[in-house]
Backbone and ligand atoms as CSV (ligand in chain L), in Angstrom:
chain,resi,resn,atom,element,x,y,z
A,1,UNK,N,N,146.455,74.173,92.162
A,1,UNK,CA,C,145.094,74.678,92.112
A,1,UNK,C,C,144.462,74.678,93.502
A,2,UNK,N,N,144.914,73.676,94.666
A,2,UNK,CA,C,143.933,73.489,95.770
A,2,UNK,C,C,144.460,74.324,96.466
A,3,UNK,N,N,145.623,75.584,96.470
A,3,UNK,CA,C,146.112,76.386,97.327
A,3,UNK,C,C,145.182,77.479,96.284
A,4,UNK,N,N,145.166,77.902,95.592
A,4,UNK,CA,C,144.526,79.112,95.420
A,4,UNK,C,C,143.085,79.020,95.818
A,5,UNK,N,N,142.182,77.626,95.478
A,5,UNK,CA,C,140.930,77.314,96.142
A,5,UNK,C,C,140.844,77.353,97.369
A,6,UNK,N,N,142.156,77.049,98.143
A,6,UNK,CA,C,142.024,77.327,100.072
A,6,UNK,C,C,141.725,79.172,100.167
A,7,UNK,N,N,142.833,79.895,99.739
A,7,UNK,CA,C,142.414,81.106,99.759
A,7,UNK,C,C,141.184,81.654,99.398
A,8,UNK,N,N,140.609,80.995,98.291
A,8,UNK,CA,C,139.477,81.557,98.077
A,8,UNK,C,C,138.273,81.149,98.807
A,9,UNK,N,N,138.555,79.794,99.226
A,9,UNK,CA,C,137.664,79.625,99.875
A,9,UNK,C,C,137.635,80.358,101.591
A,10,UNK,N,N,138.447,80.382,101.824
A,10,UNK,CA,C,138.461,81.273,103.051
A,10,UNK,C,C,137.598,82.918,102.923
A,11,UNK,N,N,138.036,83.434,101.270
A,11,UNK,CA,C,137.621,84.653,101.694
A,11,UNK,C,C,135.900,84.740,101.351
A,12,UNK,N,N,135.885,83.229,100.400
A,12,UNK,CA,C,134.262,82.819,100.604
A,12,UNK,C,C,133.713,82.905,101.483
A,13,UNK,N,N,133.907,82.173,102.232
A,13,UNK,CA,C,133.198,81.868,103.965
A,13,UNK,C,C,133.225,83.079,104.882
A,14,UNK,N,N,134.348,83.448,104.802
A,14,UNK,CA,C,134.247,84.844,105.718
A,14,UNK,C,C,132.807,85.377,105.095
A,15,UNK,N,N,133.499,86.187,103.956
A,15,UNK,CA,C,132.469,86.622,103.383
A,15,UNK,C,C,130.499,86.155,103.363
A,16,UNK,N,N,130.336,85.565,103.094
A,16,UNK,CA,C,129.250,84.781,103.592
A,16,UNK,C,C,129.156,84.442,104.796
A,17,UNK,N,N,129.820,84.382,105.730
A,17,UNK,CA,C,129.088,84.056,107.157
A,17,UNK,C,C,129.021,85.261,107.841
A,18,UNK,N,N,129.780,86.518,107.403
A,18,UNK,CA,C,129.715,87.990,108.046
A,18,UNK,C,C,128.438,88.125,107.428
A,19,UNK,N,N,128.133,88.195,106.207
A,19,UNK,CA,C,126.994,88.936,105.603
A,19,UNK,C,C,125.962,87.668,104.700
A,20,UNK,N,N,125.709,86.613,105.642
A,20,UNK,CA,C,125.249,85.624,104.780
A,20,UNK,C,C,123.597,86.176,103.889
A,21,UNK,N,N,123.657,85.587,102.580
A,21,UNK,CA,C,122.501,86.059,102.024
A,21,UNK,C,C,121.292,85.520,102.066
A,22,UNK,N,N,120.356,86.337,101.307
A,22,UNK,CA,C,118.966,85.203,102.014
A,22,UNK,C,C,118.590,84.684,103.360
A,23,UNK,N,N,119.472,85.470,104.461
A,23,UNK,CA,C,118.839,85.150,105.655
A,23,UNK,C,C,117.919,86.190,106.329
A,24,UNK,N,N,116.371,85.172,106.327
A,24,UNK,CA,C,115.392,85.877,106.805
A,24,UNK,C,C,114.148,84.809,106.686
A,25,UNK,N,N,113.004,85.074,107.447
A,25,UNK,CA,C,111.814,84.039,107.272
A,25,UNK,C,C,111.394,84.419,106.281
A,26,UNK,N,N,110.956,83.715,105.592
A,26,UNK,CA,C,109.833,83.629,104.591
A,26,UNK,C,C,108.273,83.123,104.762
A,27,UNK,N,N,108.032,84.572,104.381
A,27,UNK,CA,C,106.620,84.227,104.571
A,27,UNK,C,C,105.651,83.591,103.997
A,28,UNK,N,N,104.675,82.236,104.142
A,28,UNK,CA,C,104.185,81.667,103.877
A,28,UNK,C,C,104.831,80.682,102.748
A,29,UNK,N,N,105.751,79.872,103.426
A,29,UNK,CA,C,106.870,79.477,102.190
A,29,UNK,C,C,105.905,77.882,101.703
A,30,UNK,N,N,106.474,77.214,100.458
A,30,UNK,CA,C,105.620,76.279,100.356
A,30,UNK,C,C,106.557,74.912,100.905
A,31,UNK,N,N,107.605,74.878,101.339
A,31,UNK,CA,C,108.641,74.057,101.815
A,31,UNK,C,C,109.040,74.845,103.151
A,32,UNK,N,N,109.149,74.181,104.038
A,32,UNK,CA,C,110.118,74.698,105.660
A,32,UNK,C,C,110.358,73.133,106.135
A,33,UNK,N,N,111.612,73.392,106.441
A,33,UNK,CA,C,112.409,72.012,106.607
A,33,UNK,C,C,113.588,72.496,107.784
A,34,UNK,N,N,113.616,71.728,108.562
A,34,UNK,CA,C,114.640,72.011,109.761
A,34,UNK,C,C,115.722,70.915,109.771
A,35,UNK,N,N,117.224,71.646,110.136
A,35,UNK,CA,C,118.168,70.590,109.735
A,35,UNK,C,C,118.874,70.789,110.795
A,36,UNK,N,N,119.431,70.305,111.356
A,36,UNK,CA,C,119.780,69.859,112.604
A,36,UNK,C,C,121.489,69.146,112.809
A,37,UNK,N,N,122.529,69.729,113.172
A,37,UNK,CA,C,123.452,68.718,113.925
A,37,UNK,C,C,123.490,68.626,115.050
A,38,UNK,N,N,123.095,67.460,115.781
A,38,UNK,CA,C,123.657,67.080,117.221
A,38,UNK,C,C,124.628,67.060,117.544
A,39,UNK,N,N,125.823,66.723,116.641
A,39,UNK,CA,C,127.090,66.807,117.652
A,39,UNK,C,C,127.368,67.925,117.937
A,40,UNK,N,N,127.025,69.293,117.445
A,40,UNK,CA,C,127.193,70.813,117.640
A,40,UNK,C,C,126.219,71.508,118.033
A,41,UNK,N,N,124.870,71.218,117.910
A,41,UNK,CA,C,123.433,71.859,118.296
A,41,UNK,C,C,123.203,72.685,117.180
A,42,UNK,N,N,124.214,73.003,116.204
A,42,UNK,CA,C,123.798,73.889,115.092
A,42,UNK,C,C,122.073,73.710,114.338
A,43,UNK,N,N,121.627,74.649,114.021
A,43,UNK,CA,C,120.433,74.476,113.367
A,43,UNK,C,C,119.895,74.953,112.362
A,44,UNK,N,N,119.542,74.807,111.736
A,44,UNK,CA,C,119.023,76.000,110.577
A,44,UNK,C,C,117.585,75.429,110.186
A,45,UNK,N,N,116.985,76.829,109.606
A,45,UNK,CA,C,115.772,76.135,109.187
A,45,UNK,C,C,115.492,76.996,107.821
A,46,UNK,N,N,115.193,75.887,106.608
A,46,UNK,CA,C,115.129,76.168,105.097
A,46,UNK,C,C,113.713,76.630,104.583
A,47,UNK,N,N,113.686,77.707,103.914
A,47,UNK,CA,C,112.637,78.218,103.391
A,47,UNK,C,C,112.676,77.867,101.992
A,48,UNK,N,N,111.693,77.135,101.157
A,48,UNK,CA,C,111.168,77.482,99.915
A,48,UNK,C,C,109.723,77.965,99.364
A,49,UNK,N,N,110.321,78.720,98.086
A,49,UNK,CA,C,108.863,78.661,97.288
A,49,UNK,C,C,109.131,78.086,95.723
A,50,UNK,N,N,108.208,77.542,95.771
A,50,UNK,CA,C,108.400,76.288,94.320
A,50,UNK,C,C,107.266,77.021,93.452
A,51,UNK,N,N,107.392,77.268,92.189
A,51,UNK,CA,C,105.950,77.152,91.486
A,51,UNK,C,C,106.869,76.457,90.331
A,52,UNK,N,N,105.222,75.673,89.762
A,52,UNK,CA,C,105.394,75.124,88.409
A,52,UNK,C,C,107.005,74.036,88.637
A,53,UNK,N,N,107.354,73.817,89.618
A,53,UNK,CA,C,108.494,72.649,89.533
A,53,UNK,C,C,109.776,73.681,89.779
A,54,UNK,N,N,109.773,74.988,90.041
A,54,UNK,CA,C,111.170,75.842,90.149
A,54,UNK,C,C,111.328,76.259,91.077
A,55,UNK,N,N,112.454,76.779,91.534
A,55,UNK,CA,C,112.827,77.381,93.131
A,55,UNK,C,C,112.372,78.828,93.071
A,56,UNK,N,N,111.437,79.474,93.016
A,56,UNK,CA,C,111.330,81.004,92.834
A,56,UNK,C,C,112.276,81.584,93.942
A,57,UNK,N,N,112.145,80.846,95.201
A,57,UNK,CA,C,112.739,81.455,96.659
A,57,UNK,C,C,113.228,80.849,97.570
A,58,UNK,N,N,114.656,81.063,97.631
A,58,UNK,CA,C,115.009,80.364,98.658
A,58,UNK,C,C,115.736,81.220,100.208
A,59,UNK,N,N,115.151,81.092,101.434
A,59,UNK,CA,C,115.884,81.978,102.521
A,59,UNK,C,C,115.893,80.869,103.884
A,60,UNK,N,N,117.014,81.508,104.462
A,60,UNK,CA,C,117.180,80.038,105.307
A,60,UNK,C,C,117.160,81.456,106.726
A,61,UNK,N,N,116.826,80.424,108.404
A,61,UNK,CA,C,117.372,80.935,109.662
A,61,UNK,C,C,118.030,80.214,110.220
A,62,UNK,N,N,118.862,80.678,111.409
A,62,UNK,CA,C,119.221,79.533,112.088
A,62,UNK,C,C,121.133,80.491,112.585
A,63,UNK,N,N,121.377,79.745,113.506
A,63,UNK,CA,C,122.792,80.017,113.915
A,63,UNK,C,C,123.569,78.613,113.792
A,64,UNK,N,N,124.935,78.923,113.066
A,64,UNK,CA,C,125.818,77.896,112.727
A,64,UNK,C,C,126.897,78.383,113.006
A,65,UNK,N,N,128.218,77.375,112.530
A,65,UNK,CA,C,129.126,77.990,112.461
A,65,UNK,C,C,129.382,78.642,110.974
A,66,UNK,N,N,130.493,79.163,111.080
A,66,UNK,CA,C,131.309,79.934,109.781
A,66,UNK,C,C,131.019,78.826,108.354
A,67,UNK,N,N,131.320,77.623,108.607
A,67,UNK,CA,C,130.996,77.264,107.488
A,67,UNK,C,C,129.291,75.997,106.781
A,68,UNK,N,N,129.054,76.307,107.925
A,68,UNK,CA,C,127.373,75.854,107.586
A,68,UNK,C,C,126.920,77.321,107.191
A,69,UNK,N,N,127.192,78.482,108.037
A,69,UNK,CA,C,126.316,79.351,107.632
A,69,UNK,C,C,126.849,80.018,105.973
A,70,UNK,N,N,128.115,79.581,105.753
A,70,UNK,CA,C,128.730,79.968,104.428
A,70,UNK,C,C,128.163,79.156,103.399
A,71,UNK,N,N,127.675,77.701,103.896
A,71,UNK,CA,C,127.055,76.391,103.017
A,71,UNK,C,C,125.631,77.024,102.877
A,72,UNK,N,N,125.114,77.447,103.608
A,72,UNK,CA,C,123.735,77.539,103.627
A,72,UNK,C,C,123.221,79.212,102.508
A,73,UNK,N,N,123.810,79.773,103.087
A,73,UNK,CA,C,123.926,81.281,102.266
A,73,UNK,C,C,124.436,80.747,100.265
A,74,UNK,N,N,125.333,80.344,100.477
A,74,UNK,CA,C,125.371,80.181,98.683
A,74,UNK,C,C,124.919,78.963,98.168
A,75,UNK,N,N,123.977,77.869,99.274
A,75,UNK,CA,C,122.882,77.159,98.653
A,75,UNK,C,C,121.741,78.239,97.956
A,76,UNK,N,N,121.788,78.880,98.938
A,76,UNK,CA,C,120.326,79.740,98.701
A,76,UNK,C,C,120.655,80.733,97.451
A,77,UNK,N,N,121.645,80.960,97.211
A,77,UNK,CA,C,121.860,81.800,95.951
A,77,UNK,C,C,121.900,81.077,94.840
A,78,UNK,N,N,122.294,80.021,95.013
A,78,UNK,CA,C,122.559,78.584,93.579
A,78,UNK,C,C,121.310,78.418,92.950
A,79,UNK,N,N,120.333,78.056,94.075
A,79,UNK,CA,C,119.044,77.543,93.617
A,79,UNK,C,C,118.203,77.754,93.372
A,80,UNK,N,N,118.320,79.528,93.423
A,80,UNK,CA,C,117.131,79.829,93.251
A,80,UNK,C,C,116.836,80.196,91.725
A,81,UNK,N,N,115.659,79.924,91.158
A,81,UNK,CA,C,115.682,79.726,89.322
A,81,UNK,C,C,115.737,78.732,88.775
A,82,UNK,N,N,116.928,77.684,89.918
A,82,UNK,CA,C,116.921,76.535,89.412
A,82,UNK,C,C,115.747,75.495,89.636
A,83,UNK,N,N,115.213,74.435,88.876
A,83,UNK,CA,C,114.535,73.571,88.725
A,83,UNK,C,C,114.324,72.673,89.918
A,84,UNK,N,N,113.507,71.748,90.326
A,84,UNK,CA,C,113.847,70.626,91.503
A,84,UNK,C,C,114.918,69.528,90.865
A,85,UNK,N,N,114.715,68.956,89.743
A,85,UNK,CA,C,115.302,68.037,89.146
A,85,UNK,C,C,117.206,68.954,89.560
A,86,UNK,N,N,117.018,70.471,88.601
A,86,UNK,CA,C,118.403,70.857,88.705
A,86,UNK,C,C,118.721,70.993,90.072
A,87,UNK,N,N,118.221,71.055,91.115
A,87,UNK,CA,C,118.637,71.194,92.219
A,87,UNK,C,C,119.005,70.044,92.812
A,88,UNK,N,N,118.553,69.229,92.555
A,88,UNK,CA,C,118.655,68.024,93.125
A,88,UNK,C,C,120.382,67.456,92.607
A,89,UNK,N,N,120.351,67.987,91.263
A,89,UNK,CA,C,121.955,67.544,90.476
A,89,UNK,C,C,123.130,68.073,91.388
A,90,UNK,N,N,122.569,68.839,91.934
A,90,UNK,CA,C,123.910,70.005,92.267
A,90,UNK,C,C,123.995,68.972,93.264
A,91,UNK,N,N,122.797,68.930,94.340
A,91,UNK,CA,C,123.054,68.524,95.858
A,91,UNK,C,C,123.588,67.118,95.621
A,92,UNK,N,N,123.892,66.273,94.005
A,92,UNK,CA,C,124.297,65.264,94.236
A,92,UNK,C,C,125.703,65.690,93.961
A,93,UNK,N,N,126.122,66.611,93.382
A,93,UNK,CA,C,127.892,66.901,93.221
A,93,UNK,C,C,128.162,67.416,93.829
A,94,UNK,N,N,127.728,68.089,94.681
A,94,UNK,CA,C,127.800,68.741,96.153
A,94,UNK,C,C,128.379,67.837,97.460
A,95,UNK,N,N,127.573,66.954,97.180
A,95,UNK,CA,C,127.979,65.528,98.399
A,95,UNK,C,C,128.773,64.660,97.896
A,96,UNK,N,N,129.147,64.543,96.440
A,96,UNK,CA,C,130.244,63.920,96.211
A,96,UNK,C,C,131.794,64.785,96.349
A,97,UNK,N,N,131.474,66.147,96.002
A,97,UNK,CA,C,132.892,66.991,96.060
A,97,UNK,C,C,133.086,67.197,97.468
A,98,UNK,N,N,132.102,67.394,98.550
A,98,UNK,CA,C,132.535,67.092,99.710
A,98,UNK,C,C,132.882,66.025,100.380
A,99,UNK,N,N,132.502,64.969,100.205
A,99,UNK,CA,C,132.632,62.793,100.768
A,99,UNK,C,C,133.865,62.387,100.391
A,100,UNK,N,N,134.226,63.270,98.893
A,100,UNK,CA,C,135.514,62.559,97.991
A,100,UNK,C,C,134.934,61.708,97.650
A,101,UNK,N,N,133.936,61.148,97.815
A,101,UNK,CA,C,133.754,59.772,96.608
A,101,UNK,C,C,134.132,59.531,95.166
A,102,UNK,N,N,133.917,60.673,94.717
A,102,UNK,CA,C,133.902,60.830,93.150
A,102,UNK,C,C,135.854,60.925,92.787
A,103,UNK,N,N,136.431,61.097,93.847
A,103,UNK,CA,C,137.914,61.338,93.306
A,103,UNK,C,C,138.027,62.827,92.651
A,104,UNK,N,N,137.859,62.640,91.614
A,104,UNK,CA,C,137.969,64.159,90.372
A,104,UNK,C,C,136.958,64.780,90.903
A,105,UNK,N,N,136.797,66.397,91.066
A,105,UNK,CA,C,135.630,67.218,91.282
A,105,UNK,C,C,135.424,67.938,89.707
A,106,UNK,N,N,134.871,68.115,89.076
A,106,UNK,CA,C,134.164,68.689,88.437
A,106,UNK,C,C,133.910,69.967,88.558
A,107,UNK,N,N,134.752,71.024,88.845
A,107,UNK,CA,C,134.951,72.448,89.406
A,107,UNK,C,C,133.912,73.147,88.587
A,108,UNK,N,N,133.798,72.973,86.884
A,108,UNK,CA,C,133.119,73.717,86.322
A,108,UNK,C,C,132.104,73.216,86.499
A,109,UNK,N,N,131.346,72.480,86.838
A,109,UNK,CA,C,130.106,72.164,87.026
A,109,UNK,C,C,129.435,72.304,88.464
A,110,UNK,N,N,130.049,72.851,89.139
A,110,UNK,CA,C,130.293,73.059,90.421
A,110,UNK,C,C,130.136,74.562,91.030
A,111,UNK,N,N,130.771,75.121,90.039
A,111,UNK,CA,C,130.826,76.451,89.877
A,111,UNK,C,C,131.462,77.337,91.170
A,112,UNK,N,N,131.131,78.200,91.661
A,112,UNK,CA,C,131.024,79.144,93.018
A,112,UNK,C,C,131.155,78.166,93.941
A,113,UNK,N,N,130.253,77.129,94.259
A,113,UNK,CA,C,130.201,76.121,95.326
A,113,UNK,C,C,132.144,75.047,95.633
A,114,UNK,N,N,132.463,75.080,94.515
A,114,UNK,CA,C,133.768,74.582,94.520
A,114,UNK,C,C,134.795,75.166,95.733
A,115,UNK,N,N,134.933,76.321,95.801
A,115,UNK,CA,C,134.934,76.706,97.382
A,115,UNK,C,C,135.329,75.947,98.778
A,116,UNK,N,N,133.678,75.168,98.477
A,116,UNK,CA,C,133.808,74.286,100.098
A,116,UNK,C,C,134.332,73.132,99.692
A,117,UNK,N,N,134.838,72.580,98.280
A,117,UNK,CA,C,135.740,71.357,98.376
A,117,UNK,C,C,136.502,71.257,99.256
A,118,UNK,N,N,137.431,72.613,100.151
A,118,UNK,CA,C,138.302,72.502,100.784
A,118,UNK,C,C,138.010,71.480,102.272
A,119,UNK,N,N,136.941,71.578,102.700
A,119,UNK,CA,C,136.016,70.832,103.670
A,119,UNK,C,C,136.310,68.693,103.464
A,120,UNK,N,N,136.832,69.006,102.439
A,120,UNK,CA,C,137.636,67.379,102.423
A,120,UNK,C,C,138.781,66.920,103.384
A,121,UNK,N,N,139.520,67.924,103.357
A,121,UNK,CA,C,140.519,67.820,103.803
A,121,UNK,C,C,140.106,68.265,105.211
A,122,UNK,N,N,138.807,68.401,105.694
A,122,UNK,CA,C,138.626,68.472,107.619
A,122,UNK,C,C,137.113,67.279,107.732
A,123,UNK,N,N,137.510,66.143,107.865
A,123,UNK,CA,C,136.148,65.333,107.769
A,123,UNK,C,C,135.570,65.587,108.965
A,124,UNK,N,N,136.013,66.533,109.719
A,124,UNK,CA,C,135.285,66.499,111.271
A,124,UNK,C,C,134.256,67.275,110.232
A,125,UNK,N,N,134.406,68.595,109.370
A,125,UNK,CA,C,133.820,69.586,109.018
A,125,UNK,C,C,132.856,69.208,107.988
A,126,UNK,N,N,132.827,68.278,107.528
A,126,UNK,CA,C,132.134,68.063,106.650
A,126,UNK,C,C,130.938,68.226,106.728
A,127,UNK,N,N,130.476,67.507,107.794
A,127,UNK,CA,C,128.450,67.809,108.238
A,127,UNK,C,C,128.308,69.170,108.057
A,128,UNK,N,N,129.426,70.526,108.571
A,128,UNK,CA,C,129.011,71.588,108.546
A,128,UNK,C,C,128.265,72.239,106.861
A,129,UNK,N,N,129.345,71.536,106.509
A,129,UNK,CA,C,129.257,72.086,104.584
A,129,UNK,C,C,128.303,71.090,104.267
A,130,UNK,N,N,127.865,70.077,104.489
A,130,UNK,CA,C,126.756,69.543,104.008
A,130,UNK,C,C,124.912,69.087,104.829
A,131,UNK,N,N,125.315,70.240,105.806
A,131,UNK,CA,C,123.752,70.322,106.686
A,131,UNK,C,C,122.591,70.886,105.690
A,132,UNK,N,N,123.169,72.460,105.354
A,132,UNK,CA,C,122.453,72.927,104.248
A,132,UNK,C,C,121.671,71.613,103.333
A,133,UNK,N,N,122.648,71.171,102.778
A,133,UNK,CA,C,122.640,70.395,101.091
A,133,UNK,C,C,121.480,69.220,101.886
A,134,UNK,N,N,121.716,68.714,102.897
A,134,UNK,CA,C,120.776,67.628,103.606
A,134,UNK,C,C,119.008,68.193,103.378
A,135,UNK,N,N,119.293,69.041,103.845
A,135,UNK,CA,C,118.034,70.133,104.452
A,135,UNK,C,C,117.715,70.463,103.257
A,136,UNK,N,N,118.262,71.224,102.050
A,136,UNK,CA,C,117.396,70.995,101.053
A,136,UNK,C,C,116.807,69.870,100.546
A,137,UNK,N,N,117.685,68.550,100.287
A,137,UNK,CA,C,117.224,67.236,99.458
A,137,UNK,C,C,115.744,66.958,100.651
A,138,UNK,N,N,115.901,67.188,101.675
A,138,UNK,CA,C,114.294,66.700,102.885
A,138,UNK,C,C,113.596,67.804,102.049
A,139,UNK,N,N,113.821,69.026,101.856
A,139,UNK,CA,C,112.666,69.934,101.033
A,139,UNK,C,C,111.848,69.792,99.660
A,140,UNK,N,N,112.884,69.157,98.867
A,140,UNK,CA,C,112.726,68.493,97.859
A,140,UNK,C,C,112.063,67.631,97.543
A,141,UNK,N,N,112.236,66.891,98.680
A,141,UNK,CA,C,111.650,65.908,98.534
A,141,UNK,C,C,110.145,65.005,99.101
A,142,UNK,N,N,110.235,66.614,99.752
A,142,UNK,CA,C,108.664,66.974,100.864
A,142,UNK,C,C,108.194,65.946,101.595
A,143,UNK,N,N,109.004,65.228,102.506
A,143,UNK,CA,C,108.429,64.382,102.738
A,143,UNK,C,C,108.696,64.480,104.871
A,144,UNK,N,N,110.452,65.177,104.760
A,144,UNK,CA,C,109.749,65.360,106.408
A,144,UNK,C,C,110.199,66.585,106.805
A,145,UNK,N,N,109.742,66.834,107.867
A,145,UNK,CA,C,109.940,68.267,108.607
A,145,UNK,C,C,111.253,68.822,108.973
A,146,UNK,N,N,111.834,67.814,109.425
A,146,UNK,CA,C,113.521,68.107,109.978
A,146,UNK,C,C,113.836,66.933,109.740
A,147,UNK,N,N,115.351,66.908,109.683
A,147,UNK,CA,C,116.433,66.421,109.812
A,147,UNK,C,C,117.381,66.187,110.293
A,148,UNK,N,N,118.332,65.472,110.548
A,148,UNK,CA,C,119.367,65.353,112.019
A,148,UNK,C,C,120.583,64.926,110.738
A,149,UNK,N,N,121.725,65.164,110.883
A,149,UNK,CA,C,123.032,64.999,110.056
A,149,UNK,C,C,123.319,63.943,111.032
A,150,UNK,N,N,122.902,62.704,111.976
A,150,UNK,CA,C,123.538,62.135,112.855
A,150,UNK,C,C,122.552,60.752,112.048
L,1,LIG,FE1,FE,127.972,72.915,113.943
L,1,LIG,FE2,FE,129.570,73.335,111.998
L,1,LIG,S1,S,130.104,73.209,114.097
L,1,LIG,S2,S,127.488,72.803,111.856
């Protein structure tokens, strides 16, 4: 199974970092959160709009590499519709299917995002696939402006 998930995940990322989605400012968003790696200078910065407790909108900026900007593009497609509570679920199986903590991944619950499991097997890469997921939980959780993966 983890060789057909490498392929796919490759043609994921391509795909998404040539034509990543949801990238653009948002105007007058009710969340903007900046996420930050130092060991690379990568940056991005997260747009939401929340009503009533839901993600109506999510659009991110920023220059990364291939697979932050692949992490960040199908965050923004996952979540949007979804709930804070549901968002918050994902970004916790999200950081476990990337850390390996959990051992077993949970593919179906995981869905599309299963993909960047492959990001286990490069722990240098990992911050990349989980800058996004950082940068949302700070949005979520409204409490600071940016973030540093360091
Ligand atoms: Fe900077 Fe991937 S090399 S986030």
């Amino acid at each position: 199974m983890f060789d057909e998930l490498r392929d796919l995940y490759q043609e994921v990322i391509f795909d998404h970092n040539r034509n990543p989605r949801n990238f653009r400012v948002m105007e007058n968003p009710d969340r903007e959160v900046e996420g930050f790696n130092p060991l690379c200078g990568d940056k991005l910065t997260l747009f939401l709009k929340i009503k009533d407790g839901m993600i109506e909108d999510a659009s991110f900026q920023g220059s990364g590499c291939a697979i932050s900007t692949a992490s960040v593009s199908l965050m923004t497609e996952i979540i949007k519709g979804k709930t804070i509570e549901e968002a918050e679920e994902i970004f916790e199986m999200f950081h476990k299917m990337t850390t390996g903590e959990d051992g077993e991944i949970d593919l179906d619950a995981i869905g599309k995002l299963a993909v960047l499991a492959g990001v286990r097997e490069y722990p240098a890469r990992v911050k990349c696939a989980t800058l996004a997921w950082h940068t949302l939980d700070a949005a979520l959780k409204n409490k600071e402006k940016s973030i540093s993966t360091e």
